[in-house]
C-alpha positions, -999 to 999 in steps of 0.1 A, spaced: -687 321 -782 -690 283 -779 -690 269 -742 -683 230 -739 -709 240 -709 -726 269 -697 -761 271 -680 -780 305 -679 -795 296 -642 -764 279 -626 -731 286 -623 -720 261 -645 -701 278 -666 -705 312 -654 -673 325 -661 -677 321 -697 -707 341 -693 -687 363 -671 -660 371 -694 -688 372 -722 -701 398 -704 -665 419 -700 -663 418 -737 -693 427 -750 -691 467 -740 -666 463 -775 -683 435 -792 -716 417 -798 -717 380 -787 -736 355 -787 -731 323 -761 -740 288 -775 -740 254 -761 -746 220 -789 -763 195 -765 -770 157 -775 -803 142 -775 -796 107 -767 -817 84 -787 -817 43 -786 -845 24 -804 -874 31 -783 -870 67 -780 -856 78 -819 -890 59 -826 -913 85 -801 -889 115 -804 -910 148 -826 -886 169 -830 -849 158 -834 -832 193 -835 -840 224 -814 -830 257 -809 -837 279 -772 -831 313 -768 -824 326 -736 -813 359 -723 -786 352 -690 -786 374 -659 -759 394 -674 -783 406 -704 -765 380 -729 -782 361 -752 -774 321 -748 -784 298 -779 -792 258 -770 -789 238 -802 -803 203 -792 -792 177 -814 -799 139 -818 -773 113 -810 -778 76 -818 -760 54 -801 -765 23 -826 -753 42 -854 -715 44 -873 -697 76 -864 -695 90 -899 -734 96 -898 -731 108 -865 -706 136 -876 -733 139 -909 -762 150 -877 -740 173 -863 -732 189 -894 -770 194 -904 -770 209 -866 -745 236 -880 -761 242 -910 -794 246 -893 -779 271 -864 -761 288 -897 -798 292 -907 -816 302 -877 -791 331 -870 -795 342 -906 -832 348 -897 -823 372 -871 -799 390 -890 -771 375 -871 -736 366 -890 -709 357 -871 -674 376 -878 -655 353 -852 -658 323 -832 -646 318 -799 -645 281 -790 -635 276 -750 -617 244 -754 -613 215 -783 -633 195 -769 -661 202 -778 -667 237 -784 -637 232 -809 -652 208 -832 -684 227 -839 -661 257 -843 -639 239 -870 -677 226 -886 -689 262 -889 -655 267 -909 -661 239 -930 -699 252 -935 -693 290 -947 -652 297 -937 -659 318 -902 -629 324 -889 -626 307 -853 -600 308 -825 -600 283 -795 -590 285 -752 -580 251 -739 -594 256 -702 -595 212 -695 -572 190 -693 -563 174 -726 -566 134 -729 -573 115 -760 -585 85 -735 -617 70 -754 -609 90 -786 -604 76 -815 -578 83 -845 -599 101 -863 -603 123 -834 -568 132 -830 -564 141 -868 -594 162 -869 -576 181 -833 -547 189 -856 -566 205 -882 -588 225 -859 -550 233 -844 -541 244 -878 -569 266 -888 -574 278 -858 -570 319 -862 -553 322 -829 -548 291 -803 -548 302 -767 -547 285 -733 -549 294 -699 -519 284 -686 -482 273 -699 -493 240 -683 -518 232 -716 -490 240 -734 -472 209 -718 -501 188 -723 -503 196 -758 -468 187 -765 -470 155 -744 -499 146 -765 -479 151 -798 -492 185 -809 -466 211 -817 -483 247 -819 -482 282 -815 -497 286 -786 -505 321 -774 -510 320 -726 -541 342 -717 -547 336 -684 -583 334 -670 -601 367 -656 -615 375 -628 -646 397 -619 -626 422 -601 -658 442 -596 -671 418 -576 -641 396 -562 -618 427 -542 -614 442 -514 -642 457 -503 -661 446 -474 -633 423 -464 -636 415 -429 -612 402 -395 -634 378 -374 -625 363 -342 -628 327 -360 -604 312 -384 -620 304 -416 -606 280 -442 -621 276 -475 -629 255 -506 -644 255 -531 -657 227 -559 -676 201 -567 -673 170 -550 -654 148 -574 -621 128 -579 -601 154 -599 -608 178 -569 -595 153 -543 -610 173 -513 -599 143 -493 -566 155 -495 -580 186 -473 -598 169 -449 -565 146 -440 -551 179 -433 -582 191 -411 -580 158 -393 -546 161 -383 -551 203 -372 -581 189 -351 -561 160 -334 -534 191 -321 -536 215 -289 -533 246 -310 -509 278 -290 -542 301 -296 -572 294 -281 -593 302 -314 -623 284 -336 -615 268 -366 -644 269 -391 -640 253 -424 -667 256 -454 -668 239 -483 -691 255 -512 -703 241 -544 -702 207 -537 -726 203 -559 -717 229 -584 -716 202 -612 -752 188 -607 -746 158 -596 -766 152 -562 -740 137 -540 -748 152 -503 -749 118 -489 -715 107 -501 -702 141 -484 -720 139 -455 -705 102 -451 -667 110 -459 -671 139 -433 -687 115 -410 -658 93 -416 -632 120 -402 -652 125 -367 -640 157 -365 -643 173 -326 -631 205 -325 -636 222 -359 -667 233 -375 -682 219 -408 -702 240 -430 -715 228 -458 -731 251 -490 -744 232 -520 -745 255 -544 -736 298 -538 -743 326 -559 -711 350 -570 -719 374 -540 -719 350 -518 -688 333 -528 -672 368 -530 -686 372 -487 -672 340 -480 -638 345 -498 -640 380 -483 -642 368 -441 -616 334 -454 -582 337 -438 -572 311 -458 -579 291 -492 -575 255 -501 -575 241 -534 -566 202 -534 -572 196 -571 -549 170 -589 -553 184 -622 -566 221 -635 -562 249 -658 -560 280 -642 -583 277 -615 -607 304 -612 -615 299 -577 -578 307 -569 -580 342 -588 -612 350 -570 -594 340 -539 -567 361 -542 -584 392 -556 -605 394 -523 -570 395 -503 -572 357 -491 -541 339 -492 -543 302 -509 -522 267 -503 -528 251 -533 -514 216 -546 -489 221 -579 -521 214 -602 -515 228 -633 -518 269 -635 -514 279 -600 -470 284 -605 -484 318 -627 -505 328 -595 -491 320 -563 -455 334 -544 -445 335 -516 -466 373 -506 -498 355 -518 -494 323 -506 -482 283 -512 -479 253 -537 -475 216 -525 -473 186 -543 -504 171 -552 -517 147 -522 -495 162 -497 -520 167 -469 -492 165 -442 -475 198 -460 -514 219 -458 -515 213 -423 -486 223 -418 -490 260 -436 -525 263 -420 -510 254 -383 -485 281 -387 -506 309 -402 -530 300 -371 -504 302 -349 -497 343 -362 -459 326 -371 -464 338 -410 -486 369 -420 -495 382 -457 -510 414 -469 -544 413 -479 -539 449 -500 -506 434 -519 -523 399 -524 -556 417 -545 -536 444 -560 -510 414 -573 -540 395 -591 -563 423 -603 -534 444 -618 -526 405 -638 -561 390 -644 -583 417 -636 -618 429 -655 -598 454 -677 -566 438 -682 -585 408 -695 -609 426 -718 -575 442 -736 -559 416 -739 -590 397 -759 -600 426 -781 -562 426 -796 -565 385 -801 -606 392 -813 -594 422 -840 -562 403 -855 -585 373 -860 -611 388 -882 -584 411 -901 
């Protein structure tokens, strides 16, 4: 399994390594990230070694293969593509040397887990089959780039997305294929019912990175305006944002600003960098509500987790989220609409709409659950090394 990104200690990534783990009780795989060493004069002149392979075992008892390659700014792109194929062909090597040869590649999205797939085909014909999980743009690609995307379409065993959305985006983008929707997962054994709780607060959620794409100053528009009102209950309003820093980037000054810039008086801020599974799974768990902002996704995971633990979710109409959420689980707004969010939240505080935590997690988990999931990728798995 190829991950555009996947860390073994961080979540980045972690439900590739998640659904890794759901599949490997009826296969063996291996996870592998390709990572460019970025070289410019001074460096490729001090550099030792220009291609390197880790081998790391995850917390989920899954071995995860870094294969470190050099990237020269300064030099034309066909030898660039040259490098990365002597990357394959090394990898090809070093698994050989453990006794390791692949009947099937999974590569979770085209870019770029796709075009080491397709280069393994080139190198000795493994079969491959790709997700799309981001959002497909050929901005600051090149021609060549979108040929090569239609032959790794092409040869592609099986081509599957997480949503009809990326089928949409596909087709906007000039690529006409079969396209077979399976979902995302969810960890149902940890994201459920159990240990949900009722607490005197009302807690609203989020969770993601601080970044553009997110927009999670759509939400706090929203939170402004509930904080400006003389609520009908007298009740505290706590909102927590996790994972701010889920992508790496160190950005808690820019956060702490924005929410300085909102001078909010009567609802509590909490603020969690970064949060292991359990803990999301607590906070998701005491959440009477869960907002998701995002202008663009694929099916976001943070949504399934949401719902499998019985929260309800607003959502904006981001891509993935019209195959999740109805009207027993929850809402969709347009994109930007803060004024519409605050309006859902002010009436769920106010007791004036009410949802069933049972039906919301048995909805979800009997779709995109542990087991459903793991059936659905063996079939695709088997037909594509037949």
């Amino acid at each position: 399994m190829i991950c555009s990104w996947v860390s073994h200690d961080s979540n980045l990534g972690i439900f590739f390594r998640e659904q890794a783990h759901q599949l490997s009780t009826s296969f063996n795989i291996y996870l592998t990230s390709f990572s460019p060493l970025h070289l410019g004069f001074r460096t490729l002149l001090k550099t030792k070694y220009f291609f390197e392979i880790k081998e790391v075992l995850t917390v989920e008892g899954l071995i995860l293969y870094y294969v470190t390659y050099p990237q020269i700014w300064f030099i034309p792109r066909r030898f660039d593509e040259i490098i990365k194929g002597i990357a394959v062909k090394r990898f090809i090597i070093f698994l050989t040397t453990k006794k390791i040869y692949p009947n099937l590649i999974h590569a979770q999205s085209i870019f770029d887990a796709g075009f080491w797939a397709h280069r393994f085909y080139e190198k000795n014909r493994t079969p491959y089959i790709i997700t799309e999980h981001n959002q497909l743009s050929f901005a600051n690609k090149s021609i060549v780039e979108f040929k090569k995307t239609q032959e790794i379409l092409r040869f592609s065993k099986t081509n599957c997305v997480v949503s009809n959305d990326k089928i949409r985006q596909f087709a906007a983008n000039g690529l006409f294929y079969d396209f077979t929707n399976v979902g995302n997962s969810v960890d149902s054994s940890n994201f459920n019912l159990i240990g949900r709780q009722n607490n005197d607060s009302f807690n609203i959620l989020t969770v993601g990175a601080y970044t553009p794409i997110k927009d999670q100053k759509t939400i706090l528009i929203a939170l402004k305006k509930l904080d400006d009102i003389k609520l009908s209950i007298n009740r505290k309003i706590i909102f927590t944002w996790i994972g701010y820093e889920g992508w790496g980037e160190q950005n808690e000054g820019d956060v702490q600003n924005l929410l300085k810039s909102f001078d909010f008086k009567n609802i509590q801020i909490r603020l969690i960098k970064i949060a292991d599974r359990k803990m999301i799974s607590n906070e998701m768990k005491s959440s009477n509500i869960f907002v998701l902002s995002s202008l663009s996704e694929g099916m976001p995971v943070s949504v399934l987790e949401s719902l499998a633990c019985g929260t309800p979710v607003i959502t904006t109409n981001c891509g993935g989220v019209d195959e999740l959420i109805n009207d027993l689980n929850g809402k969709i707004v347009p994109v930007q609409d803060f004024n519409s969010i605050f309006l859902f939240m002010e009436k769920l505080i106010n007791n004036e709409i009410h949802f069933d935590s049972k039906l919301i997690s048995m909805g979800i988990i009997e779709k995109f659950g542990s087991r459903v999931f793991e059936e659905k990728m063996r079939n695709i798995y088997n037909n594509s090394i037949q």
